[in-house]
N, C-alpha and C positions, 0 to 999 in steps of 0.2 A: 437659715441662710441657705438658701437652694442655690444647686451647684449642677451641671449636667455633668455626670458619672460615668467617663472616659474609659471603660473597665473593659476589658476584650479577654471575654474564657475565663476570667476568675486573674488573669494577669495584671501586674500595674502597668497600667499604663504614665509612661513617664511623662506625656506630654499632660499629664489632670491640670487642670489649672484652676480656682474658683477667685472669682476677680473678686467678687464681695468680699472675703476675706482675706485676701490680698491688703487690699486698700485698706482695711481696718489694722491688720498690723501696720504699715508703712507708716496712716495716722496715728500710731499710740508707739511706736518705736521708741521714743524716747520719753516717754511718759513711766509713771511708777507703777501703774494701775492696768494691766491690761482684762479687761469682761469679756470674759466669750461665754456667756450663760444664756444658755436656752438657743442656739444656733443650728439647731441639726445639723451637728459636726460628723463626716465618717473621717474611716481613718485614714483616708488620703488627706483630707483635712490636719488632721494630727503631727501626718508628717510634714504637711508647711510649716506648722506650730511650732512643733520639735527643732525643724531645722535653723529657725529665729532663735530657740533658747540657747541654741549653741552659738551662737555670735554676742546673743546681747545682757548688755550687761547693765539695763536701765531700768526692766521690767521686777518692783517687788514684791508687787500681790499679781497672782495668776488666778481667774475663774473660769473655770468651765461644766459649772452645774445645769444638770436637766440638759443636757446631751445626748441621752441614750447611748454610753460609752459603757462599754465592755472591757472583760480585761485584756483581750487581745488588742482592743485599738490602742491599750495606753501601756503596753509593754515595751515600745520603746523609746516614749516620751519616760516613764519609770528611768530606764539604764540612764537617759541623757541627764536626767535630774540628779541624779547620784553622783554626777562632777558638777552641778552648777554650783558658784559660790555666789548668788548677787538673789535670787529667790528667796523672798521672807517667807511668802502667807501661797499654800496651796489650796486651795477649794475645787473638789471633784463629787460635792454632794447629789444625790438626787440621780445618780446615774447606776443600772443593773452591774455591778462588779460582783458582786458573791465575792465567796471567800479566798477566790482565785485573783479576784483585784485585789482583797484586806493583803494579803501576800507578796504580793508587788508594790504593796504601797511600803509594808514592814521592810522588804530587804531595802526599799529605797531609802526609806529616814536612818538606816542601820549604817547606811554610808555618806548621806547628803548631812555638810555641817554648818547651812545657813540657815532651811527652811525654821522656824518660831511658831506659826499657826498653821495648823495641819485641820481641816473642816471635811471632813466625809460623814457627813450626816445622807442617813436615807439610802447607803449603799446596798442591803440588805445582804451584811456579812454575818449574821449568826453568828453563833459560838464557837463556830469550827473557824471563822474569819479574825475574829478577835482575839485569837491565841495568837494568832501573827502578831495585831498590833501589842499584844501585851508584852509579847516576847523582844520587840524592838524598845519596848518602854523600859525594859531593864538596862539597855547598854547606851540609847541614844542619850547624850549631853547638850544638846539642843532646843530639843520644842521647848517650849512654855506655854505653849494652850492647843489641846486637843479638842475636838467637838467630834462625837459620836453616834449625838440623836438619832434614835429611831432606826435601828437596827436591828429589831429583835433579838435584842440579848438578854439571855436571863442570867439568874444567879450563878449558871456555872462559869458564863463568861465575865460576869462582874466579878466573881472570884478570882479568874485568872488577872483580873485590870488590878484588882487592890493586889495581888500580890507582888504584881510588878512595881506599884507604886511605893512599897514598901525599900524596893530597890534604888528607885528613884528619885534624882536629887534635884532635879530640874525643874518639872511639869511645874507650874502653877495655877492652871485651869485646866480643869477636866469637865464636861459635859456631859452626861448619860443620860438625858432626860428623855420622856419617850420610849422606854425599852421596858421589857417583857418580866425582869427580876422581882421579888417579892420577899418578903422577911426570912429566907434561908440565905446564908451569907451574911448577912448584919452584923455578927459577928467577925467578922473580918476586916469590914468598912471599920467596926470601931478599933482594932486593933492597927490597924494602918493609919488613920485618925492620931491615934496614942502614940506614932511614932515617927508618922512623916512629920517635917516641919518646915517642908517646901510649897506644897499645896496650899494656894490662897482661898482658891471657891473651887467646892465641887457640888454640882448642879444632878441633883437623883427625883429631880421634880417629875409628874405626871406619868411614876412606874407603878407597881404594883406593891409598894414596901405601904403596909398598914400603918396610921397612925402610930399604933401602940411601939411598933418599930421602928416610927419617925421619934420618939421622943425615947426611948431606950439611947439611941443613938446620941442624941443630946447629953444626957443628964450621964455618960462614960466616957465622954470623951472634954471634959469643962478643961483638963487641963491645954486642950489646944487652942490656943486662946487666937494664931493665926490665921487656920480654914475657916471660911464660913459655908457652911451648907445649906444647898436651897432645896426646899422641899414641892 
């Protein structure tokens, strides 16, 4: 979505205007669905965004994957999400946030009590990122389905996720597929397994957990007859 970038010395310029996406919100205003995926969005762009979420009360899935969005441009689209009550399904996948965006995404679900699908796949928040989201998995009473693909997380940060989920009464899908983890921690997954009984699917498909650890995990955990695990 090319925009001519009204920007004078590094100041905003209040007169920005991008008609392209202009028209694309006015069009889906009242729709449930709004796609801004793959737009090269900046963050002048964000603040028109922003400034629509706080009026409207029709949009329930938001996308804005493959952006090139940072965590400075969506710090405070984050604050404004934290009052919205009418936002189901967030997706910011695919966009450079590091563990400075996983952190703004956490304090935001730690106060936001509508959003249900939370998709940050491909943010590339390592482990130091995923201690945030784990750490909102302990208190948030909302989501129902997280997706975290492809994050580079290993076992210390799937450690922190099952431990939260141990806390957690909510989630019913969890995602991790794609990430870096391997049969240390396994032990844990089964232990969480053995005692959550909210979790429907948790997806640990195409990581680094061996066989021999793909079926250990099986054959300790028969009594959860709810989760199903994809390998």
């Amino acid at each position: 979505m090319a925009a001519k970038d009204n920007q004078l010395t590094g100041i905003v310029n209040k007169n920005y205007f991008n008609q392209e996406l202009e028209e694309k919100i006015n069009e889906n205003k009242t729709k449930a669905v709004m796609n801004l995926n793959s737009q090269r969005l900046n963050k002048y762009d964000i603040r028109i965004i922003v400034n629509e979420l706080k009026v409207n009360q029709c949009w329930k899935e938001l996308y804005l994957n493959g952006n090139n969005l940072t965590s400075d441009t969506i710090q405070n689209m984050c604050e404004v999400l934290k009052l919205n009550t009418h936002l189901e399904l967030l997706s910011l996948s695919g966009n450079p946030l590091y563990s400075d965006g996983a952190k703004l995404i956490g304090d935001l679900m730690l106060e936001n009590k509508s959003i249900k699908i939370l998709i940050i796949n491909s943010n590339q928040f390592k482990d130091h990122g995923i201690e945030h989201i784990a750490q909102m998995l302990k208190y948030n009473k909302t989501l129902k389905e997280l997706q975290i693909m492809n994050n580079q997380i290993t076992h210390m940060g799937m450690i922190n996720l099952v431990e939260a989920l141990k806390i957690n009464k909510n989630l019913e899908n969890l995602n991790v597929s794609k990430n870096e983890f391997t049969e240390y921690g396994v032990s844990t997954i089964i232990d969480m397994l053995n005692t959550n009984r909210t979790l429907k699917v948790l997806n640990i498909s195409s990581t680094d957990i061996p066989f021999k650890a793909q079926d250990e995990i099986q054959r300790k955990t028969t009594d959860n007859t709810i989760c199903k695990v994809e390998y």
